[in-house]
C-alpha positions as CSV (number, residue, x, y, z in Angstrom):
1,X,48.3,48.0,-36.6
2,X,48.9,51.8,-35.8
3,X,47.9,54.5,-38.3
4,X,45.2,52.1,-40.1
5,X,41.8,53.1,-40.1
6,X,39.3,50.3,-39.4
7,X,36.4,50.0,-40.3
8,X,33.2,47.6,-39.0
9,X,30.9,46.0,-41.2
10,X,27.8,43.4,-40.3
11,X,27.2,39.8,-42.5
12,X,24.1,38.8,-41.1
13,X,22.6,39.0,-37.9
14,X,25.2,37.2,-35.7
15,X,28.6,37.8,-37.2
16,X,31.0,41.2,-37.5
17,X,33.9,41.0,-39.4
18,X,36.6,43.8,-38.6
19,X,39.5,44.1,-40.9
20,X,42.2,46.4,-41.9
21,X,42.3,49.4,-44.4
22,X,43.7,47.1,-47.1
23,X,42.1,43.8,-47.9
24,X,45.3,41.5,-47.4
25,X,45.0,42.8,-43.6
26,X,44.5,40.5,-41.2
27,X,41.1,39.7,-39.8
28,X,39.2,39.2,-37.0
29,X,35.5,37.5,-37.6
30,X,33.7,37.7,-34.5
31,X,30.2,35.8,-34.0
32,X,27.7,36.2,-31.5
33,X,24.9,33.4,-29.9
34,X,21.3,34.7,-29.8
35,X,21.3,35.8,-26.4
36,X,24.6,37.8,-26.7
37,X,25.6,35.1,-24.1
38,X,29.2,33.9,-25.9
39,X,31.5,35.2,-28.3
40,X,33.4,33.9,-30.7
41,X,36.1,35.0,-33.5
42,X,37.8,33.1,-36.7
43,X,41.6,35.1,-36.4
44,X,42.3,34.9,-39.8
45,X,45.9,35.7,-41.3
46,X,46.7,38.3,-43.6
47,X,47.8,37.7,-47.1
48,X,51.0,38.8,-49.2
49,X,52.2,41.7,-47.6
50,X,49.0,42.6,-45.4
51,X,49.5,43.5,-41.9
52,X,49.6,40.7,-39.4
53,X,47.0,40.7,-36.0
54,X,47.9,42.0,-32.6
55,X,47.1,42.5,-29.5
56,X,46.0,46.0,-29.9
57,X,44.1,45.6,-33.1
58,X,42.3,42.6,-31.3
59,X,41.4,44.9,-28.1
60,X,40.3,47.8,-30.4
61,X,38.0,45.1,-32.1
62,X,36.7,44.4,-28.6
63,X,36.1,47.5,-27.9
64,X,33.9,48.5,-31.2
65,X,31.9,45.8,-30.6
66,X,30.9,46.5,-27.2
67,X,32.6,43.1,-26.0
68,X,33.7,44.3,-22.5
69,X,32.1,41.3,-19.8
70,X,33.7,37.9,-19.4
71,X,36.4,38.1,-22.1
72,X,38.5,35.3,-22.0
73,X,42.2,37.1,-22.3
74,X,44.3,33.9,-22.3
75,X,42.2,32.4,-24.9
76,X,42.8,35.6,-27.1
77,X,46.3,35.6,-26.4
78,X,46.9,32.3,-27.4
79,X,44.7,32.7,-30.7
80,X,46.6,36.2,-31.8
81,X,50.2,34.0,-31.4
82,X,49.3,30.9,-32.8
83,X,47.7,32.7,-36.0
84,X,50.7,34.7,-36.3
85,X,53.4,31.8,-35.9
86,X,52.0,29.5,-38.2
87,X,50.0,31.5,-40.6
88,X,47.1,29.5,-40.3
89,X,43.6,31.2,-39.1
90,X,41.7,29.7,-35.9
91,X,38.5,29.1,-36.0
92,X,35.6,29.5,-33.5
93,X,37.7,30.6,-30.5
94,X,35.6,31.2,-27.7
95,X,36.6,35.1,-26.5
96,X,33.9,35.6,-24.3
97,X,31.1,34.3,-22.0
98,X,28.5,35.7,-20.0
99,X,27.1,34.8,-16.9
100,X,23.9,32.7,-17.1
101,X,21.4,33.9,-14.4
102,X,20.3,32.0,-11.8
103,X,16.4,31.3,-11.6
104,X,14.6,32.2,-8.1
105,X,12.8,28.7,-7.1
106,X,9.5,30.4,-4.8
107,X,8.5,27.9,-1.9
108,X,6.8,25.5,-2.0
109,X,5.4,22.3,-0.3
110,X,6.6,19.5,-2.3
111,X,4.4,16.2,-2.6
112,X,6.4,12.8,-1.0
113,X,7.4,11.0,-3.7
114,X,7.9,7.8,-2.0
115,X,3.9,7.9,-2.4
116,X,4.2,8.1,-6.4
117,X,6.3,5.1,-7.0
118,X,4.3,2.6,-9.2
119,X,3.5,-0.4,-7.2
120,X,4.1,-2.2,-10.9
121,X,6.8,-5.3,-10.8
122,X,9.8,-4.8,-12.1
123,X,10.6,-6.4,-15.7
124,X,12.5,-9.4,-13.9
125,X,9.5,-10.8,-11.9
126,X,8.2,-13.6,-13.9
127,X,5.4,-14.1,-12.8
128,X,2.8,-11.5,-11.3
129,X,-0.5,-11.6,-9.4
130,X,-1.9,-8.2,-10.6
131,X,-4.6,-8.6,-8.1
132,X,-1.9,-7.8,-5.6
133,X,-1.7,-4.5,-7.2
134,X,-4.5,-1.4,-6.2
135,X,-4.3,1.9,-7.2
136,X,-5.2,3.6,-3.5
137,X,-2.8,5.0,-1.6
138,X,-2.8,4.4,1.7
139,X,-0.9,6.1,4.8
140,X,-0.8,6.0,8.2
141,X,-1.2,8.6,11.1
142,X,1.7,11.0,11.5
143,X,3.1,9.9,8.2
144,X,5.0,12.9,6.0
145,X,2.9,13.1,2.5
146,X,4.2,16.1,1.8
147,X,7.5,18.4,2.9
148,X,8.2,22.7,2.8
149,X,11.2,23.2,0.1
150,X,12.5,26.8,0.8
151,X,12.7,29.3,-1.3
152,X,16.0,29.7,-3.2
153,X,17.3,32.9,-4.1
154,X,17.7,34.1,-7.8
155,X,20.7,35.9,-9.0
156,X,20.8,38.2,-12.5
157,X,23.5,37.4,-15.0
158,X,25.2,39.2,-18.1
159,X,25.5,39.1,-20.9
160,X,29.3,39.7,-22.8
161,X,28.1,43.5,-23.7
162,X,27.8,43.7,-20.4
163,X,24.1,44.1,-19.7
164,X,22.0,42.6,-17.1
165,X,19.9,39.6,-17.5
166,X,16.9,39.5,-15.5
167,X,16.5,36.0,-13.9
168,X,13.4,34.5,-13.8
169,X,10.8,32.9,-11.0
170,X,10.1,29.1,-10.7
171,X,6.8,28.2,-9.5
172,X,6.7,24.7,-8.9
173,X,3.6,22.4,-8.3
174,X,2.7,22.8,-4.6
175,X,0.1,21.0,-2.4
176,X,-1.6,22.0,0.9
177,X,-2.8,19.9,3.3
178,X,-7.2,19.2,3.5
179,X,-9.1,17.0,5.7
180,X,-7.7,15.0,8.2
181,X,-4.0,16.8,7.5
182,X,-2.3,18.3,10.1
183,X,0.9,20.3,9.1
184,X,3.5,20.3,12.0
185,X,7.0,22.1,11.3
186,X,8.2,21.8,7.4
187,X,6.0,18.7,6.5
188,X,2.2,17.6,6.2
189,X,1.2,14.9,7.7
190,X,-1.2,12.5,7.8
191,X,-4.0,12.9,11.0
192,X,-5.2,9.4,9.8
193,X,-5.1,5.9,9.0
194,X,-6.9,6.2,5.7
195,X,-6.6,6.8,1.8
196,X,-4.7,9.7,0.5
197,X,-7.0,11.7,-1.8
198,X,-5.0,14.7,-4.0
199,X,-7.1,16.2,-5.6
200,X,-6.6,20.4,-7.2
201,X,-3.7,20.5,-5.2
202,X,-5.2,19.5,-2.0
203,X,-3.9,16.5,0.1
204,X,-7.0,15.1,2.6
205,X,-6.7,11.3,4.2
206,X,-10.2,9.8,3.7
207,X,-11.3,7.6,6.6
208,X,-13.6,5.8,4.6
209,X,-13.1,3.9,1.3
210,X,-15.7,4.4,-1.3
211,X,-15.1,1.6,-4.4
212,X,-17.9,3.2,-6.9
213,X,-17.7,0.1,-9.5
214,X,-16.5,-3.3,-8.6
215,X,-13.6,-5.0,-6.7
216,X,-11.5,-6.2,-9.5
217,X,-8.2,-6.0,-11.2
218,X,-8.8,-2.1,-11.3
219,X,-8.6,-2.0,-7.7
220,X,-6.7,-5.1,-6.8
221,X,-7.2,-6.5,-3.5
222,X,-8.7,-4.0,-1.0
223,X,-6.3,-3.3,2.0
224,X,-7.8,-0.3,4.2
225,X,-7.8,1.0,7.8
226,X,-10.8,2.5,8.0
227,X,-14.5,1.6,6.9
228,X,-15.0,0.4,3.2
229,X,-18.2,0.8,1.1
230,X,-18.2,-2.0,-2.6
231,X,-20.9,-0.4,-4.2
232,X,-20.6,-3.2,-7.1
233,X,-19.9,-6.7,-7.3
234,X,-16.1,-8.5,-5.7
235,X,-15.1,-10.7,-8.6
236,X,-13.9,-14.6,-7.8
237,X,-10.4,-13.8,-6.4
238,X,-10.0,-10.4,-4.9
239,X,-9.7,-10.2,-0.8
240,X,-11.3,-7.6,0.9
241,X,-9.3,-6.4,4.4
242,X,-10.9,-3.4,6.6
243,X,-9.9,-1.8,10.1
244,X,-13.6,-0.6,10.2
245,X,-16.8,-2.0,9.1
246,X,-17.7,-2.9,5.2
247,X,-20.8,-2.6,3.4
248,X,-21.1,-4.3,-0.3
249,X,-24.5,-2.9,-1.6
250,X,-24.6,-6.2,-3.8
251,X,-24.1,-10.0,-4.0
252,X,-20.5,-10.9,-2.8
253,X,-18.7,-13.8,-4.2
254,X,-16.3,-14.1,-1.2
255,X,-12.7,-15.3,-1.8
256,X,-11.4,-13.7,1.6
257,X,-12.7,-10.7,3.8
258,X,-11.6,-9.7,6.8
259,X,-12.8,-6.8,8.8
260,X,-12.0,-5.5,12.1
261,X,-15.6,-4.0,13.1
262,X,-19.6,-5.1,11.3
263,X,-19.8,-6.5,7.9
264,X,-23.2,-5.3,6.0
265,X,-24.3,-7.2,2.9
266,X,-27.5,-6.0,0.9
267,X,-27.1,-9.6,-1.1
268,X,-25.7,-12.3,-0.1
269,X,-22.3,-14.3,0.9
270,X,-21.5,-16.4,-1.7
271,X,-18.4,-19.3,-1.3
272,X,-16.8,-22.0,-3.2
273,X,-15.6,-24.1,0.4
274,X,-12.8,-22.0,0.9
275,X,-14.5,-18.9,0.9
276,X,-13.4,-17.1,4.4
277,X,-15.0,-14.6,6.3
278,X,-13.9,-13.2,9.7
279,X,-15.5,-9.8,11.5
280,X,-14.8,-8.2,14.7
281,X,-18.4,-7.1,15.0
282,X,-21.8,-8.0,13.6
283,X,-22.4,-9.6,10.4
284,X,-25.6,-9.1,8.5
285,X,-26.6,-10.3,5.1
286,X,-30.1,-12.1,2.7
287,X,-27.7,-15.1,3.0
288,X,-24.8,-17.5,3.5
289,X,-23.8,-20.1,0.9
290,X,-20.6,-22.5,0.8
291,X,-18.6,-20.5,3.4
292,X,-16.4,-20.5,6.1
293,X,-17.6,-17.4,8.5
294,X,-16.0,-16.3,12.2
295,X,-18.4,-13.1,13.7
296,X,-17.4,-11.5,17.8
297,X,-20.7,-10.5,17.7
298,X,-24.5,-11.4,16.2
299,X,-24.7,-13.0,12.8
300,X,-28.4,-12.1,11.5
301,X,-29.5,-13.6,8.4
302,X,-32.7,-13.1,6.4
303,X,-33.0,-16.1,4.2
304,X,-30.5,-19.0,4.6
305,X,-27.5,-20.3,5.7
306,X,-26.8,-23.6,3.2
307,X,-23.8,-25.8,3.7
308,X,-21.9,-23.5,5.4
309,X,-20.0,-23.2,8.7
310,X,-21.0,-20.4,10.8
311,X,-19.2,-19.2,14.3
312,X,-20.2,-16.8,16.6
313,X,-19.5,-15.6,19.9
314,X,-23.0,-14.0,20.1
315,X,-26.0,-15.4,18.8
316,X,-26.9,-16.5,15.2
317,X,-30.9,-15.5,13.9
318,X,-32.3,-15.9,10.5
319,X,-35.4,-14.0,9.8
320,X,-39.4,-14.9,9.8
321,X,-38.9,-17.8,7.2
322,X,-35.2,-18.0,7.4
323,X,-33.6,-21.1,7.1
324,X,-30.7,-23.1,8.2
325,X,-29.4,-26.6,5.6
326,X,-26.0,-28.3,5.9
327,X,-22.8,-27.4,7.9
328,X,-21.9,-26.7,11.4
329,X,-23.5,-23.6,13.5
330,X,-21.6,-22.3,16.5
331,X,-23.2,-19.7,18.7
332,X,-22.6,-19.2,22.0
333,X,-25.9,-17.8,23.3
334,X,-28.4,-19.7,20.8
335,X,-29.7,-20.1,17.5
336,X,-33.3,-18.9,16.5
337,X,-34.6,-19.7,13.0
338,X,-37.8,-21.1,10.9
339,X,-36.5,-24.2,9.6
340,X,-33.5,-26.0,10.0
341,X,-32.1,-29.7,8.2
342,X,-33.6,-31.3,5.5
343,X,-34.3,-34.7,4.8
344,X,-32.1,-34.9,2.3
345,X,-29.5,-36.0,4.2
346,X,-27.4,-33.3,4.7
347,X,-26.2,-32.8,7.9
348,X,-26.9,-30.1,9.8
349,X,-25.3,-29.8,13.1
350,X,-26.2,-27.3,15.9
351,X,-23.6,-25.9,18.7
352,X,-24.8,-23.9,21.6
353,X,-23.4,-22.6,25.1
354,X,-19.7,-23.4,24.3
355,X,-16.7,-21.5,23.3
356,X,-15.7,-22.3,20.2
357,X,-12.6,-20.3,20.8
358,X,-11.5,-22.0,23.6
359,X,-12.5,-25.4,21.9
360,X,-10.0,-24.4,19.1
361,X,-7.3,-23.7,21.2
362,X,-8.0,-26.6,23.2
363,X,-7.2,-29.0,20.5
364,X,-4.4,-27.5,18.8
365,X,-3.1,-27.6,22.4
366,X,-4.0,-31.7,22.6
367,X,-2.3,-31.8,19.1
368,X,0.7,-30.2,20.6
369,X,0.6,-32.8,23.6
370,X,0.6,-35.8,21.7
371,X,3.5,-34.6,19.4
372,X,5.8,-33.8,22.5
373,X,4.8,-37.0,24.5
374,X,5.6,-39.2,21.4
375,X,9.0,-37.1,21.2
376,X,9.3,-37.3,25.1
377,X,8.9,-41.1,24.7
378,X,11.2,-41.8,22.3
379,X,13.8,-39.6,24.2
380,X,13.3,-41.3,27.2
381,X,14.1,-44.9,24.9
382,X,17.2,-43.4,23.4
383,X,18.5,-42.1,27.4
384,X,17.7,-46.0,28.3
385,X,20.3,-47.5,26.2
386,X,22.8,-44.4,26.5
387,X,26.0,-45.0,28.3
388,X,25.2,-43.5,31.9
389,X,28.6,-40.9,31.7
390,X,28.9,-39.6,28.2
391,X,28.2,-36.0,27.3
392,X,25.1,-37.3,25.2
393,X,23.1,-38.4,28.1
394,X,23.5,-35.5,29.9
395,X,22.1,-33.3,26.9
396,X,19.6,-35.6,26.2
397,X,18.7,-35.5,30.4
398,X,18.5,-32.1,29.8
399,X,16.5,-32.1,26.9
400,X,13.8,-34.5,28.4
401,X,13.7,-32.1,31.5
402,X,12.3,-29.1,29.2
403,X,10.1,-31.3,27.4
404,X,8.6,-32.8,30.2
405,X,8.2,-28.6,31.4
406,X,6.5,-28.1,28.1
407,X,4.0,-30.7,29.1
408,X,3.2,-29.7,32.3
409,X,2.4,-26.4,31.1
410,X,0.4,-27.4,28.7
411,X,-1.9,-29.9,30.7
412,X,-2.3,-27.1,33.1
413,X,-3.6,-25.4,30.5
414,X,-6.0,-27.5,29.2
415,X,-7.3,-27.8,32.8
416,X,-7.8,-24.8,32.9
417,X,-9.3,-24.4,29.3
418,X,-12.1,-27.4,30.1
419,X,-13.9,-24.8,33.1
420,X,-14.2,-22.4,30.2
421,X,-15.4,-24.6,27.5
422,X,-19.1,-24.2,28.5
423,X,-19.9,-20.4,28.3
424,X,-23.5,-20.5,28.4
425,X,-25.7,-23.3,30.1
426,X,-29.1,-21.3,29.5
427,X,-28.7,-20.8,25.4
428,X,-31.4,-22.5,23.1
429,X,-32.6,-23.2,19.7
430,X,-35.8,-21.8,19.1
431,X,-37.3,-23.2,15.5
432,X,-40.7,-21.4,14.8
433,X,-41.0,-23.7,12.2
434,X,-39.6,-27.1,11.7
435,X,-36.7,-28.8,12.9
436,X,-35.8,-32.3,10.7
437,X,-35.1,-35.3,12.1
438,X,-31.3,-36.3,11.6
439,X,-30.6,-33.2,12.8
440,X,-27.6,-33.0,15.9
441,X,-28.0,-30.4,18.9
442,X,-25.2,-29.8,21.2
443,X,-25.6,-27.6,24.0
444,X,-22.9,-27.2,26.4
445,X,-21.1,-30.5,24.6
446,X,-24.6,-33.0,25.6
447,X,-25.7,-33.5,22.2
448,X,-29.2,-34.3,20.9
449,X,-30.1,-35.7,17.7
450,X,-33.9,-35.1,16.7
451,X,-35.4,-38.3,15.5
452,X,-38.6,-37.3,14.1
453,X,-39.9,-33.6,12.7
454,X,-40.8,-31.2,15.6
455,X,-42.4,-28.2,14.7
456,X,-42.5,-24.5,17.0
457,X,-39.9,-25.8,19.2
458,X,-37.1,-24.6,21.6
459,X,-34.4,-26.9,23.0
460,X,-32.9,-26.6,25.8
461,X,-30.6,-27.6,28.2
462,X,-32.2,-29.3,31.9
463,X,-29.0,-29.8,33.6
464,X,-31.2,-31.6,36.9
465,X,-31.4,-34.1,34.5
466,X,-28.5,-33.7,32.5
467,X,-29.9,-33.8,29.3
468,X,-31.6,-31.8,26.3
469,X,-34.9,-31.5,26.6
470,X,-37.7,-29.7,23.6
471,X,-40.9,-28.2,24.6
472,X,-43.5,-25.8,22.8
473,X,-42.2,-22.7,21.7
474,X,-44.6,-20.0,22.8
């Protein structure tokens, strides 16, 4: 369009329109987004006898408006030709883009996510035991909880006039590691077993579990390494596992706990017959009721144990007027209490100086004797009538040859299991109190059953005579 004098005028904010001297010249409508990122242009044809577009007029147009980064040529091109073969205008062709910049992402340590996945069942499990489900995270020692992510580099863009765009910085979330952390290369880790706390950014493993409120469905079932303190009640239900010691500052109503070192009750132990409690060290606790307990070391109870079976590899003591009702009581190295049986009726049964341990294993190994003798037997029926050169009776020879193995070892083991039964010929049952008739003492598997009251009295075995003898408790 040579030897026309164009001119530029703005219709709002975004959009130029440049056109030719006369008003049946063809037109070029550019718009432009917010952030002067993109261009675009309506090419719009002239009318009558108006001047068509070209390339020139369209580059001049460029030029005016400062459009000189990212101009898409081809696309301009292609618009100019099309608009001037068919005489139809085309609209919203992109002309030019800008470069976006990149944002700089700083460094940062970067939290393990496999640690934030919700321990919540998916919605195709039926059916759900939300007590199965605590809110603690736990992690082991050396474990990753969180990882370095370098920094990457920003770059600036620009827009189509040409001009820089600054890019900006990311600062994500980032953690650093507390107590118990150890950070080794790119990642924290765990110096623990324990619970992950994260708290104002700071990642510690807590060796020690403190449950504030009570064992519930807001904590689930308690599952922890190290030492665990309940401060309130453990509803009907909920199992309580430790690699340390537990103390429960009130009454527990024991389902299941299981801990590796001492378990300290400020109430009591409260069962319903299944109720199952096993500690690697020392039990203490006011008292035992309808439960199922296994100690390694001293179970000391103020109160009373009622209708409950109690084993212990140590000794088992109740306080000044502690008392001792119902059930079985297994100690190795005695029993010492105020009273003990009732005339009620319920027995009460007393074991001292054995093993209890090797007693159990004992008799799941006669259990396993008598299954494989029964099968050995029935084997040895079946080889009888067998025909003396198939295939079958060899296997079956074969077969009867192992099991007969299996039994040797295991009578050799019960041999050796019946020299280790007796663990403690010297342990006694001192009663400061009284002891009621009915009630059966076994020491060293020669029981005793009291006949008649006796009051401040220790029992004993006299192995001269071979017997359990009482006399006056001093």
């Amino acid at each position: 369009m040579e030897n026309q004098e164009n001119t530029a005028q703005n219709t709002d904010k975004q959009k130029t329109i440049l056109s030719g001297l006369h008003p049946n010249d063809g037109t070029v409508v550019i718009t432009f987004s917010d952030d002067n990122l993109e261009a675009w242009a309506d090419f719009i044809p002239p009318m009558a006898k108006g001047q068509p577009l070209d390339m020139d007029y369209v580059t001049d147009a460029l030029k005016r408006f400062n459009i000189t980064s990212g101009v898409l040529w081809d696309a301009v091109r292609d618009a100019v030709a099309v608009t001037g073969e068919t005489g139809r205008p085309q609209r919203q062709v992109l002309i030019a883009r800008g470069e976006k910049p990149v944002a700089e992402e700083a460094e940062y340590f970067r939290f393990n996510p496999e640690l934030e996945k919700n321990s919540l069942p998916g919605l195709d499990v039926l059916r759900v035991d939300y007590r199965d489900i605590s809110p603690y995270i736990m992690v082991k020692k050396d474990q990753v909880i969180a990882s370095r992510q370098a920094r990457i580099a920003g770059k600036k863009g620009s827009d189509v006039h040409g001009i820089d765009i600054p890019f900006t910085v990311i600062r994500h979330e980032t953690v650093q590691g507390g107590n118990n952390t150890l950070v080794s290369g790119e990642d924290i880790r765990a110096g623990i077993d324990g619970r992950l706390i994260r708290e104002n950014g700071v990642l510690s493993v807590d060796e020690v579990l403190v449950i504030r409120g009570q064992v519930g469905y807001a904590t689930g079932h308690v599952n922890f390494p190290g030492d665990v303190i309940i401060d309130g009640p453990v509803a009907d239900g909920f199992k309580v596992y430790s690699g340390g010691s537990v103390l429960v500052k009130q009454t527990f109503d024991v389902t299941e706990l299981n801990a590796k070192k001492d378990l300290t009750v400020a109430g009591g132990l409260i069962g319903r017959g299944k109720a199952l409690v096993k500690t690697g060290g020392a039990l203490r606790a006011r008292f035992i009721r309808n439960c199922h307990v296994a100690s390694r070391e001293t179970v000391s109870i103020d109160s009373e144990i009622f209708n409950s079976s109690i084993f212990s590899l140590q000794r088992v003591e109740l306080g000044d007027r502690g008392r001792i009702t119902g059930g079985d009581i297994y100690a190795i190295h005695g029993i010492k209490a105020a009273l003990i049986g009732t005339q009620s009726g319920r027995a009460t049964r007393l074991h001292c100086g054995i093993d209890f341990t090797v007693v159990q294993e004992k008799e799941k190994l006669t259990l396993r004797l008598r299954i494989l003798v029964a099968k050995l037997q029935k084997l040895l029926d079946f080889i009888a009538g067998a025909d003396p050169a198939s295939e079958q009776k060899k296997r079956m020879d074969e077969l009867a040859l192992r099991l007969e193995e299996e039994i040797d070892k295991i009578t050799s083991r019960i041999s050796e299991l019946m020299d280790k039964v007796n663990a403690d010929e010297h342990a006694t049952v001192d009663v400061s109190g009284e002891i009621a008739g009915g009630t059966l003492v076994e020491i060293c598997a020669i029981a005793y059953v009291v006949e008649q009251n006796l009051k401040r009295v220790r029992i004993r075995l006299d192995r001269a005579q071979g017997k359990l003898v009482h006399e006056m408790l001093k």
